[in-house]
Legacy VTK file of the C-alpha trace (Angstrom):
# vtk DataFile Version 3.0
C-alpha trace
ASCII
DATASET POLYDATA
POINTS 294 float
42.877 67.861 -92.811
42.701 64.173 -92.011
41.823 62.198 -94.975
38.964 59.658 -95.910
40.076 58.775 -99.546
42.630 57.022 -102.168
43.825 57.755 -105.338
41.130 55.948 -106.880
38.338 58.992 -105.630
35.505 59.396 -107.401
35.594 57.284 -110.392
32.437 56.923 -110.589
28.243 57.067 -109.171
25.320 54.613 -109.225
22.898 57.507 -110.566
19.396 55.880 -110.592
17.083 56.173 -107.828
17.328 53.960 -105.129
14.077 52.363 -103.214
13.070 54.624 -100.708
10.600 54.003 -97.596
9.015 56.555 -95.220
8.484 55.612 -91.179
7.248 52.466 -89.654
7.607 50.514 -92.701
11.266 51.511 -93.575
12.494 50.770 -89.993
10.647 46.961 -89.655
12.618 46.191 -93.097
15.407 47.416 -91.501
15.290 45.846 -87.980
14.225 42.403 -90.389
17.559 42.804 -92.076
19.346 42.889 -88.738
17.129 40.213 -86.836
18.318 37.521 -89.435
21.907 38.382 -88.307
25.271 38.115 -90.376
24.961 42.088 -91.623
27.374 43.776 -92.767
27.575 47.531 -91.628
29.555 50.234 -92.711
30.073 53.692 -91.297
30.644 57.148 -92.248
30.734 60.619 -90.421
27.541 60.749 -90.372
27.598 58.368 -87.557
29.937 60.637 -85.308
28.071 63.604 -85.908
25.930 63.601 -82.935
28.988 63.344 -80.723
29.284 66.775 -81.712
32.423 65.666 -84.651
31.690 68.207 -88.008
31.296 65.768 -91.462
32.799 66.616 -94.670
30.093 66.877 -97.305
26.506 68.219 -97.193
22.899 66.502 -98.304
24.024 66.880 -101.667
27.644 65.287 -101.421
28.872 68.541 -102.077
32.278 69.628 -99.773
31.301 72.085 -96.898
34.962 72.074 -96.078
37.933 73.067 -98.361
39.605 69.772 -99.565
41.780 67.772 -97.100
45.607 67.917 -97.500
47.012 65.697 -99.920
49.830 63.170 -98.926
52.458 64.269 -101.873
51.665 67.617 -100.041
52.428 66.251 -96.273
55.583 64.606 -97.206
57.333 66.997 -99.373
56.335 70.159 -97.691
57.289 71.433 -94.192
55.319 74.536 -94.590
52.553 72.321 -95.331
53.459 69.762 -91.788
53.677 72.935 -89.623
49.806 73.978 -91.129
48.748 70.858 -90.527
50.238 70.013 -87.270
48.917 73.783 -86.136
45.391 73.098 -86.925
45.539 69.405 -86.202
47.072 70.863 -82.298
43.977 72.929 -82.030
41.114 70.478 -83.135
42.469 67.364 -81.879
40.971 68.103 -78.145
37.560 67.999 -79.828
37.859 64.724 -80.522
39.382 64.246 -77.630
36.780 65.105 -75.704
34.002 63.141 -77.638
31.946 60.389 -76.493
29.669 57.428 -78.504
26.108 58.351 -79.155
22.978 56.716 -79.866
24.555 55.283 -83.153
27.526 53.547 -81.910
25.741 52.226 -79.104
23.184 50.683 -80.934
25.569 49.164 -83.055
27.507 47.885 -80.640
24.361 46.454 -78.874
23.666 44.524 -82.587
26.868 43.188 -82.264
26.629 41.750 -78.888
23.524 40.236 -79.718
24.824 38.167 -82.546
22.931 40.212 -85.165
26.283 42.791 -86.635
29.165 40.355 -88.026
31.822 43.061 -88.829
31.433 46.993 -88.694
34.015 48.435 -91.093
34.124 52.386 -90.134
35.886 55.292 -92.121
35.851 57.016 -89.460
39.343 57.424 -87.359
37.390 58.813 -83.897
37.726 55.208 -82.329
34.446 56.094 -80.748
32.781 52.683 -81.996
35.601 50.909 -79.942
34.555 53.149 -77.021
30.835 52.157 -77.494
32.012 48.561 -77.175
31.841 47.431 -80.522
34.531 44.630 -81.101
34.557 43.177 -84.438
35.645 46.843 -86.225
38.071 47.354 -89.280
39.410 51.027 -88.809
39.562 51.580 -92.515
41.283 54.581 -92.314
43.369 54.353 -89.230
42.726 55.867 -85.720
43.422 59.612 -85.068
44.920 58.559 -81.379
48.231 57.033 -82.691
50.988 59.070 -84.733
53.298 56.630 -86.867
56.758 57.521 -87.911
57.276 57.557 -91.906
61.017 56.721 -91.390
60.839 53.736 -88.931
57.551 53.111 -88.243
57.452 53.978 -84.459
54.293 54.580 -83.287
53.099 56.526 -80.147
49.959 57.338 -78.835
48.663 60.883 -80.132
48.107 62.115 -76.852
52.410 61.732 -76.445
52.406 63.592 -79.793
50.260 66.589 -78.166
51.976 67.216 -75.534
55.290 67.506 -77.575
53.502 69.589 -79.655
52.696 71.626 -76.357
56.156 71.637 -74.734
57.704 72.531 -78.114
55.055 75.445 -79.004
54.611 77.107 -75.523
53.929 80.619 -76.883
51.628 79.055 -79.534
47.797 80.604 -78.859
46.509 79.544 -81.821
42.566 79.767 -81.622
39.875 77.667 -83.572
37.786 79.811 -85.945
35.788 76.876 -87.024
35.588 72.892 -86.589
36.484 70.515 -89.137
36.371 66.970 -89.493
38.697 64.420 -87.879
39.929 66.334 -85.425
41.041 69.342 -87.744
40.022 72.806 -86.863
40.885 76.631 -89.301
43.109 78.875 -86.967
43.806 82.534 -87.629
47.254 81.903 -87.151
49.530 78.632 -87.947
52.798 80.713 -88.540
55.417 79.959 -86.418
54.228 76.480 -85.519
57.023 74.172 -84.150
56.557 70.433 -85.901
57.638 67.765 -83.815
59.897 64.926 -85.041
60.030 61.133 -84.460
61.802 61.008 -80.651
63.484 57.539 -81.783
65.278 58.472 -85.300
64.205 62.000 -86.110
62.021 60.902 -89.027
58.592 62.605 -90.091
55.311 62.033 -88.051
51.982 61.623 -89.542
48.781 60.337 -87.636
48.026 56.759 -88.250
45.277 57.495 -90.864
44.900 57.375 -94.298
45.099 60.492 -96.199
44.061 61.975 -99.959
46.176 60.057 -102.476
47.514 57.028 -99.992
45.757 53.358 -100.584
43.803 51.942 -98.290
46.193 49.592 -96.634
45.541 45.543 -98.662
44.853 43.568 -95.710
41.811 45.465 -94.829
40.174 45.397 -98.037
40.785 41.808 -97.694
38.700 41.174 -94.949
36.277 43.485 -95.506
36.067 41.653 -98.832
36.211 38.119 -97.097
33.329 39.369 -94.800
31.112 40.279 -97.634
31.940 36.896 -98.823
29.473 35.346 -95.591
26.966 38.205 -95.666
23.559 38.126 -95.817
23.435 42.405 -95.807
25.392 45.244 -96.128
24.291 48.093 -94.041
25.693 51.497 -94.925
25.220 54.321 -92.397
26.123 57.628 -92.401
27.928 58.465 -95.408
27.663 59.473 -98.897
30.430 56.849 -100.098
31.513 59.748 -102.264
35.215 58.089 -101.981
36.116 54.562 -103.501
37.781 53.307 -100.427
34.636 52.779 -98.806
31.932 52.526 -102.017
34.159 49.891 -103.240
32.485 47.577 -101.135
28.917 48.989 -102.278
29.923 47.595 -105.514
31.800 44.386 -104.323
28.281 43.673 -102.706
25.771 44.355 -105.504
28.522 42.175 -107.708
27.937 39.464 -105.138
24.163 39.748 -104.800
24.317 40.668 -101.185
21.584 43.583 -100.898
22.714 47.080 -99.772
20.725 49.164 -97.169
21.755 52.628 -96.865
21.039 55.258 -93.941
21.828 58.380 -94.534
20.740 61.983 -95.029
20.824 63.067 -98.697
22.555 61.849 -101.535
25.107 58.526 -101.397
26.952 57.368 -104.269
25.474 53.683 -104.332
21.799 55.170 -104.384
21.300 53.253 -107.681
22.178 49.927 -106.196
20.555 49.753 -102.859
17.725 47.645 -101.815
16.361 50.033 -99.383
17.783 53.684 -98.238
16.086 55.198 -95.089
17.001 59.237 -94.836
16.907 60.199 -91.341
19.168 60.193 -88.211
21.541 57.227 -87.732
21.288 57.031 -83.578
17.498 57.531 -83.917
16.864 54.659 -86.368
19.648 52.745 -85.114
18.310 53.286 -81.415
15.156 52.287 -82.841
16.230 48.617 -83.989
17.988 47.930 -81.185
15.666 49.026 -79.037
13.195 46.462 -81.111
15.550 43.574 -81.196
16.059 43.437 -77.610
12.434 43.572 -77.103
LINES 1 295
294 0 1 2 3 4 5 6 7 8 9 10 11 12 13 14 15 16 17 18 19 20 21 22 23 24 25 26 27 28 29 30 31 32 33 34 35 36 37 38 39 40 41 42 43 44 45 46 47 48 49 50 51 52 53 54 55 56 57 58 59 60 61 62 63 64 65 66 67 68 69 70 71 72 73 74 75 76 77 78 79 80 81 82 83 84 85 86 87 88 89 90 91 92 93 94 95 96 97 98 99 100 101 102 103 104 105 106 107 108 109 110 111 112 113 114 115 116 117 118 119 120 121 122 123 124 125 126 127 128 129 130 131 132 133 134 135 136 137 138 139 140 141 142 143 144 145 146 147 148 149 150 151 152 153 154 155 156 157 158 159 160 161 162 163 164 165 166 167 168 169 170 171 172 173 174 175 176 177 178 179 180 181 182 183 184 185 186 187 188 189 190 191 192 193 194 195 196 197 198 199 200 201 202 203 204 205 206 207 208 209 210 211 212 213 214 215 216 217 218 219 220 221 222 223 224 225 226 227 228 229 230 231 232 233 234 235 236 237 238 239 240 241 242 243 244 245 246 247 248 249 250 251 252 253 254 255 256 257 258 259 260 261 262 263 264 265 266 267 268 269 270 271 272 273 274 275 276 277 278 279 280 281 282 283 284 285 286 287 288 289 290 291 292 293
């Protein structure tokens, strides 16, 4: 229940067909885009997928999840903290428990090689920080720190959970499916215990970015900045079916900077990109690594 959006969602879609390529010839473009360096890349939850993390839409953008909760909703609605914090309690050890795969480590790889300037993720996993990528813009937030609405304390989420724990110890809420970002449906979030800030009592919400909050300025900014240098943008793993991250689609075309997109099915910025390759992200990504450091 996590969000990966603004206010600003869906206000519009680059319709016309982008340039697509088929095997050996769409992966040399692709490694040539990264083997002149200064890319761009930008990542969605399509990259975490094969670390076993669900993704919010399918091939065809559509939902396969209800919608995330809304902000509005989290701060003016206990009933609506207690669901969250329930669910959130359950799922949150999935994520826990994941580890980098074949994407972030090939992305981290680009990076140490010189060839991956900046990788702006909207994910809030961390796991491109566990890969060993260093040059990352968390667009969202990270799902591993809880801030304080009130005073702006922060503590690791792992604190949070085992408040959560000692305050709900007949809670046996069970998972009757995985969501993204940590989030999970349980058969039964009544009666959930919501834990408050420890230094002032105020309201706790994870460190992310949910439906209807803004992307916080000075991230944009450098995102923006870094577009500013690039050569490429590389877009993996998401449909950019919110404006907080297909803003920069657009910010890119605007600048002349040609968009690459890898993804399976249908992205927003179709119409605008230079090249899209559908298929895995760690496979291709695995791929040009593997290629570069050849």
């Amino acid at each position: 229940m996590t969000a990966r959006g603004s206010a600003e969602d869906l206000v519009s879609m680059d319709t016309a067909e982008s340039p697509r390529v088929d095997g050996a010839s769409a992966l040399e473009r692709l490694t040539h885009v990264f083997a002149g360096g200064r890319v761009l890349v930008l990542t969605g939850a399509g990259v975490s997928t094969e670390s076993g993390i669900p993704d919010y839409r399918d091939e065809r953008g559509e939902w396969k999840h209800r919608r995330p909760v809304e902000y509005r909703d989290f701060l003016g609605s206990l009933a609506v903290r207690k669901r969250y914090w329930a669910r959130s309690f359950v799922g949150f050890e999935l994520l826990r428990a994941a580890r980098p795969n074949a994407a972030h480590q090939a992305l981290a790889a680009l990076e140490e090689r010189g060839k991956l300037e900046l990788l702006v993720t909207q994910n809030v996993d961390g796991l491109h920080d566990a890969a060993g990528s260093r040059a990352v813009v968390d667009l969202h937030g990270r799902i591993d720190r809880v801030i304080c609405l009130a005073c702006a304390f922060v503590l690791p989420r792992a604190e949070m959970q085992a408040a959560l724990e000692r305050a709900n110890p007949e809670f046996s809420g069970q998972a009757t499916a995985m969501t993204p970002d940590g989030d999970a449906e349980v058969a039964s979030p009544e009666g959930f215990h919501v834990v408050d800030c420890p230094r002032c009592g105020g309201v706790l919400k994870p460190d992310v970015v949910f439906f209807g909050e803004h992307v916080p300025a000075e991230r944009v900014r450098r995102v923006e900045t870094a577009l500013l240098a690039a050569r490429a943008l590389v877009v993996v793993g998401s449909s950019l079916m919110v404006f907080s991250g297909y803003r920069f689609a657009r910010k890119a075309a605007a600048l002349g900077v040609p968009v690459y997109l890898v993804n399976r099915g249908v992205t927003r910025a179709d119409g605008i990109a230079a090249l899209k390759v559908e298929g895995s992200a760690g496979e291709t990504l695995q791929r040009v690594a593997t290629t570069l450091s050849a």
